[in-house]
TINUSE-694691 format. One record per residue: residue number from 1; residue in three letters; x, y, z of N, C-alpha, C in turn. Coordinates in steps of 0.1 Angstrom, whole numbers, padded with zeros to 4 digits. Layout:
% residues N
+-----+---------+-------+-------+-------+-------+-------+-------+-------+-------+-------+
! num ! residuo !  n_px !  n_py !  n_pz ! ca_px ! ca_py ! ca_pz !  c_px !  c_py !  c_pz !
+-----+---------+-------+-------+-------+-------+-------+-------+-------+-------+-------+
! NUM !     ALA !     X !     Y !     Z !     X !     Y !     Z !     X !     Y !     Z !
...
+-----+---------+-------+-------+-------+-------+-------+-------+-------+-------+-------+
This chain:
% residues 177
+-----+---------+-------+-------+-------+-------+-------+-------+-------+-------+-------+
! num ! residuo !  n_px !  n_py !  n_pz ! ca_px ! ca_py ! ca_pz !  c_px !  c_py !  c_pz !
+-----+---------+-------+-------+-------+-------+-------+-------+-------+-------+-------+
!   1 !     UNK !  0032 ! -0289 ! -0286 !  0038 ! -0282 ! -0275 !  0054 ! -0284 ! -0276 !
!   2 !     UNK !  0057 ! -0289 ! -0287 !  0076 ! -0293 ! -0288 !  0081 ! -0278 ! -0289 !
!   3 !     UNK !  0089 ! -0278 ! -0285 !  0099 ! -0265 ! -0290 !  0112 ! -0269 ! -0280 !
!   4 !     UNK !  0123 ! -0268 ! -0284 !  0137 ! -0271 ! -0276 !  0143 ! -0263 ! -0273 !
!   5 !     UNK !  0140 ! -0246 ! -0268 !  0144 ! -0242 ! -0263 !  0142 ! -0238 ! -0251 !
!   6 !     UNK !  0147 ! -0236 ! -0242 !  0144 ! -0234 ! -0226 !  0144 ! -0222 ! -0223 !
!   7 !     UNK !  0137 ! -0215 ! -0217 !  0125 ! -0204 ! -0212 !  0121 ! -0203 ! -0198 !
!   8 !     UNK !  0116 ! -0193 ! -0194 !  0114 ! -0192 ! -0181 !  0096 ! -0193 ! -0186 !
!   9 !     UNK !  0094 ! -0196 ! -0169 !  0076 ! -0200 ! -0167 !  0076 ! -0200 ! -0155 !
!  10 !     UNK !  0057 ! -0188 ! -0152 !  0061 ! -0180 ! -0142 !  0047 ! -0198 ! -0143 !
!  11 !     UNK !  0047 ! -0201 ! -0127 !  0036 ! -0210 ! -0123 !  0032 ! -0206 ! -0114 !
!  12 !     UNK !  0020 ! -0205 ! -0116 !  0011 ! -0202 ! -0099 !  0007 ! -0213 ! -0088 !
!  13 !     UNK !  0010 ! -0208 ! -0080 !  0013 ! -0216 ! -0065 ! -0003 ! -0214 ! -0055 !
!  14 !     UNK ! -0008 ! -0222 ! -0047 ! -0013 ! -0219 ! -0036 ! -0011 ! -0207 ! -0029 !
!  15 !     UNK ! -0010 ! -0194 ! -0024 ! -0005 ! -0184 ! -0016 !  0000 ! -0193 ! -0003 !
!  16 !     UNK !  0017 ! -0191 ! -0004 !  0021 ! -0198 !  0008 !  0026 ! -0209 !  0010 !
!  17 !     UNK !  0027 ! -0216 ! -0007 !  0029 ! -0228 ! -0008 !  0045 ! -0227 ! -0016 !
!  18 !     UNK !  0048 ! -0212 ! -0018 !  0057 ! -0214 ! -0027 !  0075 ! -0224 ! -0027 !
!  19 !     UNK !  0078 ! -0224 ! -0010 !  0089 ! -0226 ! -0008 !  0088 ! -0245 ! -0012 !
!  20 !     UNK !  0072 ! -0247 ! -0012 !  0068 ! -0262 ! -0011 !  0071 ! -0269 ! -0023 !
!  21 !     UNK !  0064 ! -0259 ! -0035 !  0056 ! -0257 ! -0047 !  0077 ! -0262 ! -0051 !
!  22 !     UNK !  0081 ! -0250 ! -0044 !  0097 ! -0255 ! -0053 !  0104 ! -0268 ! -0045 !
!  23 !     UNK !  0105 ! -0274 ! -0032 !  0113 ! -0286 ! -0030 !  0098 ! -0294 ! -0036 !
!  24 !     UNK !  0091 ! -0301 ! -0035 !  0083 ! -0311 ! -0044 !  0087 ! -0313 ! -0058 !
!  25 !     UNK !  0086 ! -0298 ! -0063 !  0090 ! -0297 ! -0080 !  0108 ! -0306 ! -0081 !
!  26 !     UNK !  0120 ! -0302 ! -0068 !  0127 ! -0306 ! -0072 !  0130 ! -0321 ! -0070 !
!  27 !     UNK !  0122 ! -0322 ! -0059 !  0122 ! -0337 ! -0058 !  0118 ! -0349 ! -0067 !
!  28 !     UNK !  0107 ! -0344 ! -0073 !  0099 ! -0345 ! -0088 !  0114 ! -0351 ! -0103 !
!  29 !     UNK !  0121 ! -0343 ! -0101 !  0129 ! -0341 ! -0107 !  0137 ! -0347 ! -0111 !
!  30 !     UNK !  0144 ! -0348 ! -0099 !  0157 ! -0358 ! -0091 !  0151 ! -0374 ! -0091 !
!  31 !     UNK !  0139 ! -0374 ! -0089 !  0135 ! -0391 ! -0090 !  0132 ! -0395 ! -0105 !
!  32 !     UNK !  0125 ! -0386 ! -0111 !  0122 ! -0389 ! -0125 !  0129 ! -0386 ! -0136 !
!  33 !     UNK !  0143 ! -0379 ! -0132 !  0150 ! -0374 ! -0139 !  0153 ! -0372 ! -0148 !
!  34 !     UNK !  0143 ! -0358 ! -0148 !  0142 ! -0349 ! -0165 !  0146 ! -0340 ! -0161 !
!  35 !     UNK !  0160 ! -0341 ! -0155 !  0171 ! -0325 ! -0152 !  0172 ! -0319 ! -0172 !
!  36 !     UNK !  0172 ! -0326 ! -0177 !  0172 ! -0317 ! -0197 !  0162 ! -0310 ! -0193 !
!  37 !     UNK !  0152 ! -0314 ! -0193 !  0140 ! -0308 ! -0195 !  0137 ! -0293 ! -0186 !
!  38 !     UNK !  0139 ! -0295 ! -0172 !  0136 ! -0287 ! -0163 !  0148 ! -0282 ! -0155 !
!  39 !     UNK !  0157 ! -0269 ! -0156 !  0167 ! -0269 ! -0149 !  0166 ! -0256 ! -0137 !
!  40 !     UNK !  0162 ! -0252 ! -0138 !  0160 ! -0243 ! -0127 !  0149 ! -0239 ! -0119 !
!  41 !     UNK !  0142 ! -0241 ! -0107 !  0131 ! -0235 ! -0098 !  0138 ! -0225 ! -0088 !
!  42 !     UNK !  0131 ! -0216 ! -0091 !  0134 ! -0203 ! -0083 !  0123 ! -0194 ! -0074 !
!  43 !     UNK !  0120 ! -0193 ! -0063 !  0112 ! -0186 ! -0056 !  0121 ! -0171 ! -0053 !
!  44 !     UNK !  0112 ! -0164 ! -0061 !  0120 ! -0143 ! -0064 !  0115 ! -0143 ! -0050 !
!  45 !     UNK !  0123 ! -0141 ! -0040 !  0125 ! -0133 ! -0030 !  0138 ! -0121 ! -0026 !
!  46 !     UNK !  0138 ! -0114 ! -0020 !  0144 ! -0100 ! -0015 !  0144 ! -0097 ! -0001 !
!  47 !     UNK !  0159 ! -0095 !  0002 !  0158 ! -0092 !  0017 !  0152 ! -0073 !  0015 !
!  48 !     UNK !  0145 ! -0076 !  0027 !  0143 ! -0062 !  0033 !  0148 ! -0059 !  0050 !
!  49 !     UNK !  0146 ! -0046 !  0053 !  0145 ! -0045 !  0067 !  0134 ! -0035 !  0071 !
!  50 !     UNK !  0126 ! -0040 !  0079 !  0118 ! -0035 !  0082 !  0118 ! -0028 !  0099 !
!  51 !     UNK !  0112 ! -0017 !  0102 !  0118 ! -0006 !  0111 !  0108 ! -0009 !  0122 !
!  52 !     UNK !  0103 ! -0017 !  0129 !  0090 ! -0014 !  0139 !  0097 ! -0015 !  0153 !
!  53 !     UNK !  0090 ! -0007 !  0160 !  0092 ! -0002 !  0173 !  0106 !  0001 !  0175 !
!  54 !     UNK !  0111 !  0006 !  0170 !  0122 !  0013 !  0172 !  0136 ! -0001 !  0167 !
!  55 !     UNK !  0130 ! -0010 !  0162 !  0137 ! -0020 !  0161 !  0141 ! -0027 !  0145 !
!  56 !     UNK !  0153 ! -0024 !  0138 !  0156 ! -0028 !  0129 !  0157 ! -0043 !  0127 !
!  57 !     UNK !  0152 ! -0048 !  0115 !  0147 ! -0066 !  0115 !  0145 ! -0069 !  0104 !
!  58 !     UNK !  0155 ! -0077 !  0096 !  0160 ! -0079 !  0087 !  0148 ! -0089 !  0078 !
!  59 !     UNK !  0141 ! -0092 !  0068 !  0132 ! -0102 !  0067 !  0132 ! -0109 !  0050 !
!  60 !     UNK !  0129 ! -0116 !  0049 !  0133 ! -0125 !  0038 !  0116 ! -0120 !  0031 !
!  61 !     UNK !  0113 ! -0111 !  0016 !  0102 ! -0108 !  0010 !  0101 ! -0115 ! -0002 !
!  62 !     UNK !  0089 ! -0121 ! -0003 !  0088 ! -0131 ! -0019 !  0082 ! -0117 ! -0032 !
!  63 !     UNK !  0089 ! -0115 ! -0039 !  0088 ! -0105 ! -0047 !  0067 ! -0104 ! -0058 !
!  64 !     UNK !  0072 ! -0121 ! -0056 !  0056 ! -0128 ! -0068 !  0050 ! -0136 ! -0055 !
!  65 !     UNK !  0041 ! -0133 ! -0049 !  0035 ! -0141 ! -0036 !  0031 ! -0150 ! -0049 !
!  66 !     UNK !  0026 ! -0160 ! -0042 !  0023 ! -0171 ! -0053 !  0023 ! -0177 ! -0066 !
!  67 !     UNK !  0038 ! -0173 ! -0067 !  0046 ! -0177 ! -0082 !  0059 ! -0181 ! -0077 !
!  68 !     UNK !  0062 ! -0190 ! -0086 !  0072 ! -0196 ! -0089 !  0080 ! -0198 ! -0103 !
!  69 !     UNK !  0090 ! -0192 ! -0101 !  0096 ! -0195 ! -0117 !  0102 ! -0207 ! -0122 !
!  70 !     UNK !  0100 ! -0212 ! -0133 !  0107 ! -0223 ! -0136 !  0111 ! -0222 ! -0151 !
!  71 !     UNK !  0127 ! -0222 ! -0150 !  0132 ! -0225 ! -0161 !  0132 ! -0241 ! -0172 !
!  72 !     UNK !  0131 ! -0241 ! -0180 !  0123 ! -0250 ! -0189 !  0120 ! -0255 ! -0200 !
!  73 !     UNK !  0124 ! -0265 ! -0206 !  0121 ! -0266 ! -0220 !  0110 ! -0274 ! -0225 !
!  74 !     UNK !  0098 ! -0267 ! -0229 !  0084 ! -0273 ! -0227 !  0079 ! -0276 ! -0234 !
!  75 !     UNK !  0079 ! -0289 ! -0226 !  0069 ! -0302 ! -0237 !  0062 ! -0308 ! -0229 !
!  76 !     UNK !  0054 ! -0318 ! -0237 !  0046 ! -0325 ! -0227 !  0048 ! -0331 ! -0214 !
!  77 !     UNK !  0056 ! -0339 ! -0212 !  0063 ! -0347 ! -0201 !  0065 ! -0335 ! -0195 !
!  78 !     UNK !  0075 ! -0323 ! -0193 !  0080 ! -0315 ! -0182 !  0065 ! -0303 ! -0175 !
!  79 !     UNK !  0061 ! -0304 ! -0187 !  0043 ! -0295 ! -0184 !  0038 ! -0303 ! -0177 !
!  80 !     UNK !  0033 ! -0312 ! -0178 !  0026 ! -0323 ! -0171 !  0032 ! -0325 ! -0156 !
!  81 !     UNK !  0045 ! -0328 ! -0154 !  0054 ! -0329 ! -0145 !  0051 ! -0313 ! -0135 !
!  82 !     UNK !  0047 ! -0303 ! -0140 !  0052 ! -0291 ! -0135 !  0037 ! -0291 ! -0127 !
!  83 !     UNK !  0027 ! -0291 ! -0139 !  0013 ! -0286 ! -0136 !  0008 ! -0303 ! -0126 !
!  84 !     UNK !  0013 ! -0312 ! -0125 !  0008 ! -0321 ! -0114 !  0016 ! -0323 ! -0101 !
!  85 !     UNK !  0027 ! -0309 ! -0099 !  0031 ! -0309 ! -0090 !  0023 ! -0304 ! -0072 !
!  86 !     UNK !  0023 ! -0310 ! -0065 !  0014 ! -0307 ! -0052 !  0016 ! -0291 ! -0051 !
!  87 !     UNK !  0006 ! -0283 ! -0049 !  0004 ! -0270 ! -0047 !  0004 ! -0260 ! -0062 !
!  88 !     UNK !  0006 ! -0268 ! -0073 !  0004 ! -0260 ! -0081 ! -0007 ! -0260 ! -0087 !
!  89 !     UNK ! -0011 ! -0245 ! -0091 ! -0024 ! -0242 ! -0097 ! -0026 ! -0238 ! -0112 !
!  90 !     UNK ! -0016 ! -0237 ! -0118 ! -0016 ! -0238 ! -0131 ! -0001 ! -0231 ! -0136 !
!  91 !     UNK ! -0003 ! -0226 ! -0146 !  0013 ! -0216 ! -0154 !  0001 ! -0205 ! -0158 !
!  92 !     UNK !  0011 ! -0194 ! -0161 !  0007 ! -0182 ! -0160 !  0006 ! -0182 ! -0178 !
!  93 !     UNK ! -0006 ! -0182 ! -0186 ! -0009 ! -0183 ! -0197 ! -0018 ! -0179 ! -0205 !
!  94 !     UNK ! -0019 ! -0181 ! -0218 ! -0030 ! -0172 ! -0231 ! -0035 ! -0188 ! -0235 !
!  95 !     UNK ! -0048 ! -0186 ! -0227 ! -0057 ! -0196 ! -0234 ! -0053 ! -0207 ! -0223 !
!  96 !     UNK ! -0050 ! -0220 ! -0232 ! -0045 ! -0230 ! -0225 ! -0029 ! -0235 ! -0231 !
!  97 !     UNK ! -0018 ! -0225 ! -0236 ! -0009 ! -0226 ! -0238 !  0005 ! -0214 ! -0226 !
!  98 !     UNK !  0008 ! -0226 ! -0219 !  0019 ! -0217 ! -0215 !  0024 ! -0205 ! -0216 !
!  99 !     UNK !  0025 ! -0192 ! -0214 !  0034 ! -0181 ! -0218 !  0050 ! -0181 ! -0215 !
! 100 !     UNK !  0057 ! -0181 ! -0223 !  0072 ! -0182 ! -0215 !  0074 ! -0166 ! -0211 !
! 101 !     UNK !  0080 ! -0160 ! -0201 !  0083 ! -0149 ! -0198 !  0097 ! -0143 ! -0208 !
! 102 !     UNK !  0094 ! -0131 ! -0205 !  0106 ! -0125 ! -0213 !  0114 ! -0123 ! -0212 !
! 103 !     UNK !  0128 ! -0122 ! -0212 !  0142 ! -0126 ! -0210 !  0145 ! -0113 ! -0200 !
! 104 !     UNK !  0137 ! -0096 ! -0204 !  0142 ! -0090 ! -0197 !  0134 ! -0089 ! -0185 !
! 105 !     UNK !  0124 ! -0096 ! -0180 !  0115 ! -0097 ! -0170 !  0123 ! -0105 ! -0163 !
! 106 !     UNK !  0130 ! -0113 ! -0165 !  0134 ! -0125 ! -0158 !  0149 ! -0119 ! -0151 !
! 107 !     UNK !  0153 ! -0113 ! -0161 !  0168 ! -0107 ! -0156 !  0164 ! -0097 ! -0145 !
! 108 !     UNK !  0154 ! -0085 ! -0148 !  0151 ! -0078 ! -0139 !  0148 ! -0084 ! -0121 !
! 109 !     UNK !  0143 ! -0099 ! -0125 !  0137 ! -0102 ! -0111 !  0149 ! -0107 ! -0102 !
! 110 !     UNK !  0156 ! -0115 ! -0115 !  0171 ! -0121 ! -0102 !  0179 ! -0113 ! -0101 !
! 111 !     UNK !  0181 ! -0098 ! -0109 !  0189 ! -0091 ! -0106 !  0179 ! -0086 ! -0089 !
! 112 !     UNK !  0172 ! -0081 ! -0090 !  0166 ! -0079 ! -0077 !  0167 ! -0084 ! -0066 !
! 113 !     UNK !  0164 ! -0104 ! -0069 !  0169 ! -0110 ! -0056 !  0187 ! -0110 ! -0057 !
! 114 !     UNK !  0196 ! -0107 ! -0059 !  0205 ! -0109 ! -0059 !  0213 ! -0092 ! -0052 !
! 115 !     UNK !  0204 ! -0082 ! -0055 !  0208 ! -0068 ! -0048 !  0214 ! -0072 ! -0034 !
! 116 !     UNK !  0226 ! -0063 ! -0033 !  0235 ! -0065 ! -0021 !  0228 ! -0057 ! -0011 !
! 117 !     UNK !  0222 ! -0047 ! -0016 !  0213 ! -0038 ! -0006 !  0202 ! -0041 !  0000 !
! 118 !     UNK !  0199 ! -0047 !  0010 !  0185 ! -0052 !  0013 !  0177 ! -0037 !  0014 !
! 119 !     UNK !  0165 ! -0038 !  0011 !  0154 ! -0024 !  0004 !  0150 ! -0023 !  0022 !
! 120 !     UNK !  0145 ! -0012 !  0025 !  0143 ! -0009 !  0032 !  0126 ! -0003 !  0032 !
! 121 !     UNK !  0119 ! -0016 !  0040 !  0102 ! -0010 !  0043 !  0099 !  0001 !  0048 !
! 122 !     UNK !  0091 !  0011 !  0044 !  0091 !  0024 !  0052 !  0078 !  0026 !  0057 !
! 123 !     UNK !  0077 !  0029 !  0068 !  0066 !  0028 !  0076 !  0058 !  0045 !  0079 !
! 124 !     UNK !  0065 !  0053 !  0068 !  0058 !  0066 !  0066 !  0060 !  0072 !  0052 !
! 125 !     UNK !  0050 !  0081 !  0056 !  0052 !  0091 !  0041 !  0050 !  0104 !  0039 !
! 126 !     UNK !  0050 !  0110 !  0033 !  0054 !  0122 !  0030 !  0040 !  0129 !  0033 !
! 127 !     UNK !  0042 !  0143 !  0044 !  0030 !  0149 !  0049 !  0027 !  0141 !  0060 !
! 128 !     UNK !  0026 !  0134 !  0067 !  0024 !  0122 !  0082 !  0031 !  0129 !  0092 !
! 129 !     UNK !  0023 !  0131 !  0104 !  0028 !  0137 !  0115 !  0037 !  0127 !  0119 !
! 130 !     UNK !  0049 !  0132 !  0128 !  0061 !  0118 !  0135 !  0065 !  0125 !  0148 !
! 131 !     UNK !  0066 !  0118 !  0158 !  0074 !  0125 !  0173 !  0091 !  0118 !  0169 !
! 132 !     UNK !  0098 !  0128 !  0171 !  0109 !  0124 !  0173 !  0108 !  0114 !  0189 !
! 133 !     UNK !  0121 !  0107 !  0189 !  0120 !  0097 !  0198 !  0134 !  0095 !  0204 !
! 134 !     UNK !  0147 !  0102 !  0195 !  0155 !  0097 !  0203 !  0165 !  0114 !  0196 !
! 135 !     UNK !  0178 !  0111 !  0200 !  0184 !  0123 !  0194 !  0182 !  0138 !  0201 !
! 136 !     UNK !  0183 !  0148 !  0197 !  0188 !  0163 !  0203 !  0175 !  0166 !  0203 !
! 137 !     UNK !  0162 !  0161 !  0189 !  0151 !  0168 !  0187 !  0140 !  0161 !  0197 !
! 138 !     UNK !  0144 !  0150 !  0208 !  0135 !  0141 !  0210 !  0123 !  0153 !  0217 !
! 139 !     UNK !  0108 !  0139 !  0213 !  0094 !  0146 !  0217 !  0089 !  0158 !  0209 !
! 140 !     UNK !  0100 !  0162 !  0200 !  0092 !  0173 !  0191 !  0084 !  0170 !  0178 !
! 141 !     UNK !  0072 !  0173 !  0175 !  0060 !  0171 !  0165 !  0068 !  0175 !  0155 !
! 142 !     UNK !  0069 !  0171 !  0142 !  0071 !  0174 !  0128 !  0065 !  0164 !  0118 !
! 143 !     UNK !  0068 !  0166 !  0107 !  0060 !  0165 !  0096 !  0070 !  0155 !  0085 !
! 144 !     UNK !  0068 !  0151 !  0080 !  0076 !  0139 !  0075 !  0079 !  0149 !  0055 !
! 145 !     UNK !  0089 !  0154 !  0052 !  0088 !  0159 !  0041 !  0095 !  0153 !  0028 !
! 146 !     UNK !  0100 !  0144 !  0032 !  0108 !  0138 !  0027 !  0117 !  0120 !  0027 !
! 147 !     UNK !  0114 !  0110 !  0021 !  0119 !  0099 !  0025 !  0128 !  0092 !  0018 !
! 148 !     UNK !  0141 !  0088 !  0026 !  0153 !  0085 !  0017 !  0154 !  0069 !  0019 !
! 149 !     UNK !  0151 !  0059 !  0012 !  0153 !  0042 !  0018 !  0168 !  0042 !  0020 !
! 150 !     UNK !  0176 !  0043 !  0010 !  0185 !  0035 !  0007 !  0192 !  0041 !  0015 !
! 151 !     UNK !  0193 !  0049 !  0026 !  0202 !  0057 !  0035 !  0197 !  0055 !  0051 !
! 152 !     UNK !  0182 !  0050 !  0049 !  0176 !  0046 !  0060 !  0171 !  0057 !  0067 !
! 153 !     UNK !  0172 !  0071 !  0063 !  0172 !  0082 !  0066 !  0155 !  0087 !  0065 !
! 154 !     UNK !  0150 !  0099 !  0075 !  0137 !  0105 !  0068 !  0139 !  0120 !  0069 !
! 155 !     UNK !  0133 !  0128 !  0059 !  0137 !  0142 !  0065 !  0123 !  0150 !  0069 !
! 156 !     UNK !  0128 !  0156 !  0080 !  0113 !  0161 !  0087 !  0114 !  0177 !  0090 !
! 157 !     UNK !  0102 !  0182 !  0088 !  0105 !  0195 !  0092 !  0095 !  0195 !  0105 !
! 158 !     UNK !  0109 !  0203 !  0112 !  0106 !  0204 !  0124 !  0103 !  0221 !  0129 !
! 159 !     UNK !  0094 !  0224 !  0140 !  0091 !  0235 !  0144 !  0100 !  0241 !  0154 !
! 160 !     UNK !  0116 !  0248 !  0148 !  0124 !  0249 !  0161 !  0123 !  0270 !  0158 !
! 161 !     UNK !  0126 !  0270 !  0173 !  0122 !  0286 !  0168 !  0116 !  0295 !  0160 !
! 162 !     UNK !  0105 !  0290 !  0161 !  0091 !  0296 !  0155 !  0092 !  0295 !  0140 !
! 163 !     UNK !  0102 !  0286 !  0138 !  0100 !  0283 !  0122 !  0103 !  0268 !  0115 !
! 164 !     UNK !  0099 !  0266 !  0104 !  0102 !  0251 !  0104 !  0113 !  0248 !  0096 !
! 165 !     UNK !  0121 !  0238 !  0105 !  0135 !  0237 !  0098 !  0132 !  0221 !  0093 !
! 166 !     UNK !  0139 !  0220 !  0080 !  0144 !  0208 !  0073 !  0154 !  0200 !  0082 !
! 167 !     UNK !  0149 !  0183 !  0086 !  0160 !  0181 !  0097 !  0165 !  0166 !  0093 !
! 168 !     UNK !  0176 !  0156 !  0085 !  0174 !  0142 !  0084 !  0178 !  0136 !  0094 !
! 169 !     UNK !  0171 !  0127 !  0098 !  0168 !  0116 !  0108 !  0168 !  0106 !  0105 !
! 170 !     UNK !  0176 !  0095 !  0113 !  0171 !  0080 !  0112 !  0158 !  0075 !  0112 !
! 171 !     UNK !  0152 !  0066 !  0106 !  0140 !  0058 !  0111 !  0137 !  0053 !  0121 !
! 172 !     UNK !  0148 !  0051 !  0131 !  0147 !  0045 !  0143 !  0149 !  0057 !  0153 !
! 173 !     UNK !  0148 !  0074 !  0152 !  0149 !  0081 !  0156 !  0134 !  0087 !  0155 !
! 174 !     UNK !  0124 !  0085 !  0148 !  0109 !  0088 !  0144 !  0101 !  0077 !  0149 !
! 175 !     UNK !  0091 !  0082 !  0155 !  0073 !  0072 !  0152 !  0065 !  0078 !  0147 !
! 176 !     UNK !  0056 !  0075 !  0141 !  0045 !  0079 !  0132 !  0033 !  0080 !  0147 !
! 177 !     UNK !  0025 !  0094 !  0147 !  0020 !  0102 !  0159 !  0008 !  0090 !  0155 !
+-----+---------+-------+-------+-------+-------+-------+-------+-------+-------+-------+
């Protein structure tokens, strides 16, 4: 299992345990101090905002529910150290040999938690009846035709004058009927 280069390694966690899974692991660390060996634990999470009851609410999302990444140079001692840490359930692997992840999997993920835009959960979709709820159209039935996150926006066609107009709206201006 020698190789001296350092690698990411996705480890599987208890569902729930991950925030655990990483102070244990760094505690682990810090007392036995094999910072060479093991330098980075990272739990991929992403802000979102999610839209319920008319109420915008900002929320912290784990990207890998029950994974944890650890950066790594893997050998016996830091494997051992990782896989007997409280809450973990193994490394994500072929056979019984570690897989290190791929350089662009890994850039993809922190670039994600690192987006300045928090993603926005959408609580409709395209074709779903909505009452408007606030604004000039309020109480009127339409149809959800369209959904914009990154604007926070939805576009709905609405029934005004016996025909249906294309109309964008806030999220917090819609409920799903």
């Amino acid at each position: 299992m020698e190789n001296n280069a350092k690698a990411w390694y996705a480890v599987h966690t208890y569902s729930g345990y991950e925030e655990r899974v990483k102070k244990n692991l760094e505690q682990r660390l810090k007392f036995m101090d094999i910072r060479n060996d093991i330098s980075q634990v990272v739990v991929p999470t992403e802000q979102e905002v999610e839209v319920k009851s008319g109420q915008r609410k900002n929320i912290t999302k784990k990207i890998l529910p029950a994974y944890v990444l650890v950066e790594m140079d893997m050998n016996d001692q830091s494997w051992d150290i990782v896989r007997n840490t409280p809450g973990v359930t193994g490394f994500v692997s072929s056979g019984n040999k570690p897989v290190p992840l791929k350089p662009g999997e890994v850039e993809q993920i922190l670039k994600q938690m690192s987006s300045e835009m928090p993603k926005v959960k959408v609580g409709f979709r395209k074709g779903q009846s909505i009452r408007v709820i606030d604004g000039p159209f309020i109480d009127i039935v339409g149809v959800v035709d369209d959904i914009i996150p990154e604007k926070g926006k939805v576009k709905v066609l609405l029934s005004l004058f016996g025909r249906e107009t294309p109309v964008e709206l806030d999220f917090l201006q819609v409920e799903k009927l």
